[in-house]
MDTraj code that builds the backbone (N, CA, C; nanometers):
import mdtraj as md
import numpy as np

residues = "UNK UNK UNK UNK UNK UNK UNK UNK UNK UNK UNK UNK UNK UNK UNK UNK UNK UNK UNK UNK UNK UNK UNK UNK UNK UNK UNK UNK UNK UNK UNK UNK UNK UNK UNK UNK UNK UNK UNK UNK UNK UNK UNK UNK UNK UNK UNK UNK UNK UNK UNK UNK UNK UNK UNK UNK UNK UNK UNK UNK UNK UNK UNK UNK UNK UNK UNK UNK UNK UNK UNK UNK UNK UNK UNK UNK UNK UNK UNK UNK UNK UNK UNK UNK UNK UNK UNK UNK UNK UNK UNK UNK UNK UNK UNK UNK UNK UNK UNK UNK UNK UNK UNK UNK UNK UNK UNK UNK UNK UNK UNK UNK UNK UNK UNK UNK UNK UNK UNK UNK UNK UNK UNK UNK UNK".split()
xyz = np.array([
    [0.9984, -0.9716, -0.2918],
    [0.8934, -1.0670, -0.2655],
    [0.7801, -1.0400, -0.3651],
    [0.7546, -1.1496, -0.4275],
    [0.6292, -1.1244, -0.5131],
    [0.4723, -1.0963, -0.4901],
    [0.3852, -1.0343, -0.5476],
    [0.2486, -1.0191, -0.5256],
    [0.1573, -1.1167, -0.4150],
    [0.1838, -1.2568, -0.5118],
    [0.1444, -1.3900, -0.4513],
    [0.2024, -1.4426, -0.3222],
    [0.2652, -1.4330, -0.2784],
    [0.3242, -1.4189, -0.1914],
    [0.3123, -1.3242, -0.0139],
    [0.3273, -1.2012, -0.0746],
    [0.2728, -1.1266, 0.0065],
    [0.1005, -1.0895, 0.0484],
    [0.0656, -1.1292, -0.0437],
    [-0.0653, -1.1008, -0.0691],
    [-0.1150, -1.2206, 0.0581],
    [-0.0752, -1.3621, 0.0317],
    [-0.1206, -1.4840, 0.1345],
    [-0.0795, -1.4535, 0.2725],
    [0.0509, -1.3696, 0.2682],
    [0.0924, -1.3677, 0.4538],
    [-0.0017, -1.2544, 0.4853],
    [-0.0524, -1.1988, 0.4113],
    [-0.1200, -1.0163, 0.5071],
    [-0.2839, -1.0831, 0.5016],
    [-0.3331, -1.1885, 0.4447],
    [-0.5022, -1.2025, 0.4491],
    [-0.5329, -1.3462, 0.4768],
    [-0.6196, -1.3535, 0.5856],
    [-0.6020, -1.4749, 0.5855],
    [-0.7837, -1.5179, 0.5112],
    [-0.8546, -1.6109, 0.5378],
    [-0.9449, -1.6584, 0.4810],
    [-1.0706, -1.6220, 0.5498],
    [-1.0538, -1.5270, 0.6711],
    [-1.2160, -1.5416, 0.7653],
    [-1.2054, -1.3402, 0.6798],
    [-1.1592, -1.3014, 0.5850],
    [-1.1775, -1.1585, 0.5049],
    [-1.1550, -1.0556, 0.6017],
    [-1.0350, -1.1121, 0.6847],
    [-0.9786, -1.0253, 0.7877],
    [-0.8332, -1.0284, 0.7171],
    [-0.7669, -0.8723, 0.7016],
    [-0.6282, -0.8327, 0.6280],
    [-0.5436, -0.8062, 0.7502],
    [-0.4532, -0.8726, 0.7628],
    [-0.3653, -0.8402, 0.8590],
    [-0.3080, -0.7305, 0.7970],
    [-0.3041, -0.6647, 0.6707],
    [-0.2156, -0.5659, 0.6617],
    [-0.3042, -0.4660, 0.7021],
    [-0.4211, -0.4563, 0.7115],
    [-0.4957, -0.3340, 0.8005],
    [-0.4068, -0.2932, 0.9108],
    [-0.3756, -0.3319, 0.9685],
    [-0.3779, -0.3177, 1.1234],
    [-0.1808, -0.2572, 1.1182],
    [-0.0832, -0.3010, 1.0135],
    [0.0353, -0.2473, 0.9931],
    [0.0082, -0.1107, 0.8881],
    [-0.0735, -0.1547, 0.8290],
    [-0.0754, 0.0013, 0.7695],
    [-0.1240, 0.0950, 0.8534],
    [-0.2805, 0.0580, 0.9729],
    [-0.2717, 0.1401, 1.0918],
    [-0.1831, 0.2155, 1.1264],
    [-0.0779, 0.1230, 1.1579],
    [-0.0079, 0.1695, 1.2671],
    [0.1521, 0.2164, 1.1920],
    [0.1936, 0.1978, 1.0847],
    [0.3030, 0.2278, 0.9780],
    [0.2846, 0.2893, 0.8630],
    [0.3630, 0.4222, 0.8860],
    [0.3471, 0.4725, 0.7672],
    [0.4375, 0.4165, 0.6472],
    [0.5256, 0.3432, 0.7029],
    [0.6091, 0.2699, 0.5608],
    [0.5460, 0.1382, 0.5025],
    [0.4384, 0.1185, 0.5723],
    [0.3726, -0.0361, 0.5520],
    [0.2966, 0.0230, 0.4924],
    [0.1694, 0.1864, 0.5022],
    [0.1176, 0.2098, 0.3911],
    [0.1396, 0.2889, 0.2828],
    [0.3092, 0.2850, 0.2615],
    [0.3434, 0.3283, 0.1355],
    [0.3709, 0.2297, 0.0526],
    [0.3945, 0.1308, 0.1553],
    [0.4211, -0.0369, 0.0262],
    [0.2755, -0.0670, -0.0039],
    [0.1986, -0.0527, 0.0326],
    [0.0405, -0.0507, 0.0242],
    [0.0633, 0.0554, -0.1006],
    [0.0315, 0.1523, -0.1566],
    [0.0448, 0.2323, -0.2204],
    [0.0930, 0.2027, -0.3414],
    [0.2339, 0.1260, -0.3062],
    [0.2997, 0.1609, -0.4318],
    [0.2819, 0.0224, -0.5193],
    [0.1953, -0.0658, -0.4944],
    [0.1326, -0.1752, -0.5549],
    [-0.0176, -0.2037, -0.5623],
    [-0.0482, -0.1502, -0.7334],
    [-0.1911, -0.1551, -0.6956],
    [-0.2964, -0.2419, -0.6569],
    [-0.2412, -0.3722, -0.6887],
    [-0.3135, -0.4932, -0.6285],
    [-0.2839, -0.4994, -0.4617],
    [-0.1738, -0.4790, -0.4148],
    [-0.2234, -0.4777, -0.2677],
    [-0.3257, -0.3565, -0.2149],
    [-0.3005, -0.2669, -0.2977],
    [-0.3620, -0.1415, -0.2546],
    [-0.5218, -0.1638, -0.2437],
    [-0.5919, -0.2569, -0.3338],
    [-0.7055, -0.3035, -0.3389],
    [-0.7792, -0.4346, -0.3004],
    [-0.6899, -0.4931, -0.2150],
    [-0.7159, -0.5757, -0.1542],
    [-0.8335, -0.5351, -0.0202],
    [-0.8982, -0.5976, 0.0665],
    [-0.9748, -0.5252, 0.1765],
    [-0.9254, -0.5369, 0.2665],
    [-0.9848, -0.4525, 0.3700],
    [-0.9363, -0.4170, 0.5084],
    [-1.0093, -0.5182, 0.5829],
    [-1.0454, -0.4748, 0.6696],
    [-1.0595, -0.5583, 0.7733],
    [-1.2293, -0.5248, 0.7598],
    [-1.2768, -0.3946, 0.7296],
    [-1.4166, -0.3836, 0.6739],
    [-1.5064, -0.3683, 0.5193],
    [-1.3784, -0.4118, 0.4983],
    [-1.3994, -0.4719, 0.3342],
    [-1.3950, -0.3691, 0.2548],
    [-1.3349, -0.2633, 0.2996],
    [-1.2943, -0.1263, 0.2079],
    [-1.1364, -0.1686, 0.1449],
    [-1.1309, -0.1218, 0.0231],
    [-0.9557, -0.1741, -0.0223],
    [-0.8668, -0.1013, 0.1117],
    [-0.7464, -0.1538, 0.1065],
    [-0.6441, -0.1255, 0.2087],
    [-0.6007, 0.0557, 0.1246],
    [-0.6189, 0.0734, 0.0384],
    [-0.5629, 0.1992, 0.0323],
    [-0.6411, 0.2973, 0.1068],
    [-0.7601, 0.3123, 0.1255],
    [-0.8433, 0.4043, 0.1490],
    [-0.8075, 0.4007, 0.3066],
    [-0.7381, 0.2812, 0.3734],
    [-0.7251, 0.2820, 0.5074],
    [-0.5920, 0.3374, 0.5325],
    [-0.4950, 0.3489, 0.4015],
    [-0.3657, 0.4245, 0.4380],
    [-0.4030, 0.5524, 0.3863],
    [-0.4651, 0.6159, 0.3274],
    [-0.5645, 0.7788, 0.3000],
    [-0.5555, 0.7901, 0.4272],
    [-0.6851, 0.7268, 0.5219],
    [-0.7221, 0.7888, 0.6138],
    [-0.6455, 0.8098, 0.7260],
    [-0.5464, 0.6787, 0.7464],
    [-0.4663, 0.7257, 0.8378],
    [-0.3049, 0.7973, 0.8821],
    [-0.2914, 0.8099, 0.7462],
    [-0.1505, 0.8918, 0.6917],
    [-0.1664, 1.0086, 0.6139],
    [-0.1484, 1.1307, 0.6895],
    [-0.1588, 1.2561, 0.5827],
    [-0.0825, 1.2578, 0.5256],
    [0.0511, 1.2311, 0.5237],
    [0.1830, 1.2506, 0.4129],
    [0.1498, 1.1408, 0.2875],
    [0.0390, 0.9861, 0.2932],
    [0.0301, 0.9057, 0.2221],
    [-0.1018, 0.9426, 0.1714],
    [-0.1706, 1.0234, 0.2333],
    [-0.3093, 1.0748, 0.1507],
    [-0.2702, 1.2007, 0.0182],
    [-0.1829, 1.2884, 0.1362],
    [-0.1170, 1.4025, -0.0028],
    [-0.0519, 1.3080, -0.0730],
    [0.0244, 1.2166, -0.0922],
    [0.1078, 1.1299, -0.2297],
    [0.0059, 1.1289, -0.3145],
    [-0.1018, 1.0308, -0.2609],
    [-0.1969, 0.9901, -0.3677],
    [-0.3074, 1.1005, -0.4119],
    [-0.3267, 1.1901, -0.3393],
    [-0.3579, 1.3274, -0.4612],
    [-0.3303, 1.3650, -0.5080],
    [-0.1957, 1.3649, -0.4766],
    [-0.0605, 1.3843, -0.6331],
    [-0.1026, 1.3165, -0.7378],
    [-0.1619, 1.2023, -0.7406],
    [-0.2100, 1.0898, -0.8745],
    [-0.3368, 1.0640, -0.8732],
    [-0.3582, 1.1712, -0.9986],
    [-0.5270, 1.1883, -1.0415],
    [-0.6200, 1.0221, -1.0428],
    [-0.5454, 0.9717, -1.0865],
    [-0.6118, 0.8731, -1.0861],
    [-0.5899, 0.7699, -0.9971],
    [-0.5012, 0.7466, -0.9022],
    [-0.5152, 0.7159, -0.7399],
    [-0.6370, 0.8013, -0.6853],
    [-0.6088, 0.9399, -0.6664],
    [-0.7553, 1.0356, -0.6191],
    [-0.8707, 0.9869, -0.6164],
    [-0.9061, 0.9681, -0.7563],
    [-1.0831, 0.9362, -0.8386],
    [-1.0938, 0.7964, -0.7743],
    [-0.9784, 0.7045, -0.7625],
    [-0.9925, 0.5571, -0.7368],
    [-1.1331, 0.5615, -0.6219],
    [-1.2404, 0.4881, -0.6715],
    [-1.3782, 0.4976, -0.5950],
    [-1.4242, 0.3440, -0.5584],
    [-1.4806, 0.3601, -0.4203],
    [-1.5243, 0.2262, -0.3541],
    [-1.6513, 0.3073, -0.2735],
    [-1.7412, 0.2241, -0.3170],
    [-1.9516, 0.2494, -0.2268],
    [-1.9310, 0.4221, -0.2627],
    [-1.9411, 0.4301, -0.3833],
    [-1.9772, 0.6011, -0.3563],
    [-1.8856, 0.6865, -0.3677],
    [-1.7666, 0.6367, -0.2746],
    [-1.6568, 0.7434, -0.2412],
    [-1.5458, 0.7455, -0.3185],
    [-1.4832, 0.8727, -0.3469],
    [-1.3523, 0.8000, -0.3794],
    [-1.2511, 0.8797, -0.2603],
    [-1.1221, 0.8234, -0.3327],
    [-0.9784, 0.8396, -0.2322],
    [-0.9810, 0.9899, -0.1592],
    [-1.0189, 1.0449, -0.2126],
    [-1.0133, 1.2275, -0.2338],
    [-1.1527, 1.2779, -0.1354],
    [-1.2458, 1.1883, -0.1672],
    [-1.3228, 1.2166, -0.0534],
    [-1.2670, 1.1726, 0.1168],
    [-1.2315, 1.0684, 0.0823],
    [-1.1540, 0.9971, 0.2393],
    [-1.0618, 1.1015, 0.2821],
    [-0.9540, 1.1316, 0.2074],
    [-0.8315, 1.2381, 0.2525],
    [-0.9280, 1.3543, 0.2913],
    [-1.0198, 1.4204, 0.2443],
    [-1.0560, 1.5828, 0.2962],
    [-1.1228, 1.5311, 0.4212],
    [-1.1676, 1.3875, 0.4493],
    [-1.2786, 1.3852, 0.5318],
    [-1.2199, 1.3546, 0.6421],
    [-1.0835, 1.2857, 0.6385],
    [-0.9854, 1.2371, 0.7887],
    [-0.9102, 1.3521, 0.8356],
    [-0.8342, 1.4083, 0.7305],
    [-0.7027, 1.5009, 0.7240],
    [-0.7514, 1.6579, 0.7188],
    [-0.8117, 1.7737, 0.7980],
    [-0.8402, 1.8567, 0.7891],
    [-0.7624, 1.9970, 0.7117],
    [-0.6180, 1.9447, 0.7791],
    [-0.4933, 2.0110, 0.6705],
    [-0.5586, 1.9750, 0.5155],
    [-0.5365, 1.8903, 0.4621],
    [-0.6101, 1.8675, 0.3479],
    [-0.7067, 1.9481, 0.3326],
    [-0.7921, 1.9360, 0.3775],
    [-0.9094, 1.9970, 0.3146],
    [-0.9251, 2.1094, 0.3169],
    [-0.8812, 2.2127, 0.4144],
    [-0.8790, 2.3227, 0.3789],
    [-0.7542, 2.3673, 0.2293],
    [-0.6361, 2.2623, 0.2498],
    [-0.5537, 2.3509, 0.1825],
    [-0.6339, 2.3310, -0.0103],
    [-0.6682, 2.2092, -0.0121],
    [-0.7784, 2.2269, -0.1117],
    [-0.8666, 2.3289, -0.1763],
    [-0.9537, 2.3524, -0.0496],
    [-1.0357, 2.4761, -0.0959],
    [-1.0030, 2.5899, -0.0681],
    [-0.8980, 2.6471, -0.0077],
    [-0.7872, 2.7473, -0.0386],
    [-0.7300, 2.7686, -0.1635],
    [-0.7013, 2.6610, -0.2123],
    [-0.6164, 2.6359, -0.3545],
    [-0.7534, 2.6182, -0.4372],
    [-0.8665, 2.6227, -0.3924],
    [-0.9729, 2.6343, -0.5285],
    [-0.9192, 2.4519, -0.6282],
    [-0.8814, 2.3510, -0.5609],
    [-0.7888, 2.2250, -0.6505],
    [-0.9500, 2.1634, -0.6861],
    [-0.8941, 2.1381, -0.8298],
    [-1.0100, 2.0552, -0.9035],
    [-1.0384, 1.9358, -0.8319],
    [-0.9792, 1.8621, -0.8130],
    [-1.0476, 1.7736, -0.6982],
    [-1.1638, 1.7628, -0.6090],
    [-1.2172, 1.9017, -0.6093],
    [-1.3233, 1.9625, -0.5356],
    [-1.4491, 1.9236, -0.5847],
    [-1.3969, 1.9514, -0.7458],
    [-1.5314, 1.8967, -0.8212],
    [-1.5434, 1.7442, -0.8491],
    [-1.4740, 1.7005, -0.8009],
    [-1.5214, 1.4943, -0.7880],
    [-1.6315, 1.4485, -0.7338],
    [-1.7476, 1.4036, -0.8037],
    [-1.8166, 1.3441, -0.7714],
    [-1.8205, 1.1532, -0.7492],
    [-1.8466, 1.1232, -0.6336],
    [-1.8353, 0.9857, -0.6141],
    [-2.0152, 0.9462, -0.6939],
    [-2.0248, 0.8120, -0.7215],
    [-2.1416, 0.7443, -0.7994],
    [-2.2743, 0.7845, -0.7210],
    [-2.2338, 0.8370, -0.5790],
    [-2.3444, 0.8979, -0.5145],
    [-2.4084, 1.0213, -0.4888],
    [-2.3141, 1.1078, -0.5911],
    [-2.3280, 1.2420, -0.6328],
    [-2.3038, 1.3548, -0.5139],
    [-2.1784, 1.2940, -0.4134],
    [-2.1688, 1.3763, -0.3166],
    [-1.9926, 1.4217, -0.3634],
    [-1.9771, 1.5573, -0.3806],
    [-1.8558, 1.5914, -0.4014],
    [-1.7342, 1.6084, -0.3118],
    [-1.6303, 1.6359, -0.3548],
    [-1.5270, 1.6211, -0.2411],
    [-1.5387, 1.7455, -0.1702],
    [-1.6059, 1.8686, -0.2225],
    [-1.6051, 1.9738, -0.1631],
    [-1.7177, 1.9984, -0.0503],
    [-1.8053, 1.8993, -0.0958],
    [-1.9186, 1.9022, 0.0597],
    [-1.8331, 1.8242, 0.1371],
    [-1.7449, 1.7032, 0.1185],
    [-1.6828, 1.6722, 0.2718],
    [-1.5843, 1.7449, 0.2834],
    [-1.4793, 1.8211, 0.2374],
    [-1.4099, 1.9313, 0.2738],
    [-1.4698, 1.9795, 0.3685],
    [-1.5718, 2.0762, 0.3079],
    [-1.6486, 2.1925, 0.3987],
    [-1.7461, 2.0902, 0.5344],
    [-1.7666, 1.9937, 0.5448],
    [-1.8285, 1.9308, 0.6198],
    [-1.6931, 1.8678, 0.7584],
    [-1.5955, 1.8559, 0.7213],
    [-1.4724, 1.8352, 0.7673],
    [-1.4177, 1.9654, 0.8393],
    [-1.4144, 2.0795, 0.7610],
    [-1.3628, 2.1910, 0.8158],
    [-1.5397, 2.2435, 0.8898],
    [-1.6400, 2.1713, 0.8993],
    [-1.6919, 2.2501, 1.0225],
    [-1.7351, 2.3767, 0.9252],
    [-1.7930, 2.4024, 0.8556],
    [-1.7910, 2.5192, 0.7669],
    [-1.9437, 2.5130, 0.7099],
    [-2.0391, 2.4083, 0.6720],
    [-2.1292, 2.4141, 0.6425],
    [-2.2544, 2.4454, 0.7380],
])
top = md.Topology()
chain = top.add_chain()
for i, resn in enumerate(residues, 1):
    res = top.add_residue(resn, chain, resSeq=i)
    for name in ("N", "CA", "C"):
        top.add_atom(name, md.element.get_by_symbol(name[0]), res)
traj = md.Trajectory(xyz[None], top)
């Protein structure tokens, strides 16, 4: 099924994504989310792209996309992907600053790094 296509059945026109609510609740709905970057940046239901909503609610689909530096950095209001994963997924974030992972040093446009929400996540600051 093509872009155009899928793109019209998951959003309708009042900037409500029906694919919010399957990527919610499916982790295979937000790996097809994932693995297309135009759906991936489409919005949610609060106008954040749909990827940042399969970050937050899939740890196995948040570790994929820290696998890909530049999925990671991908940034929306400030944040990027890498901030969302340490800030939902606590596994994450510690295993991060355990591993000392450059990722730590990402700053979003608002100059807050991934390692203050790590440590703000793990309860640590």
């Amino acid at each position: 099924m093509d872009f155009e296509r899928v793109a019209a059945r998951g959003y309708n026109l009042d900037r409500y994504s029906n694919f919010s609510i399957g990527i919610q609740r499916s982790e295979k709905r937000a790996m097809a989310i994932i693995a297309d970057k135009r759906l991936s940046m489409l919005p949610d239901d609060n106008g954040r792209p749909l990827l940042f909503k399969a970050v937050s609610n899939h740890e196995r689909i948040a570790e994929l996309v820290l696998n890909n530096n530049k999925l990671a950095r991908m940034e929306y209001n400030g944040l990027t992907v890498a901030h969302i994963a340490v800030a939902h997924h606590q596994i994450i974030a510690r295993r991060l600053l355990d591993q000392k992972s450059k990722l730590l040093k990402v700053k979003g446009s608002n100059g807050l790094s991934v390692e203050l929400f790590a440590k703000i996540s793990l309860d640590i600051l």
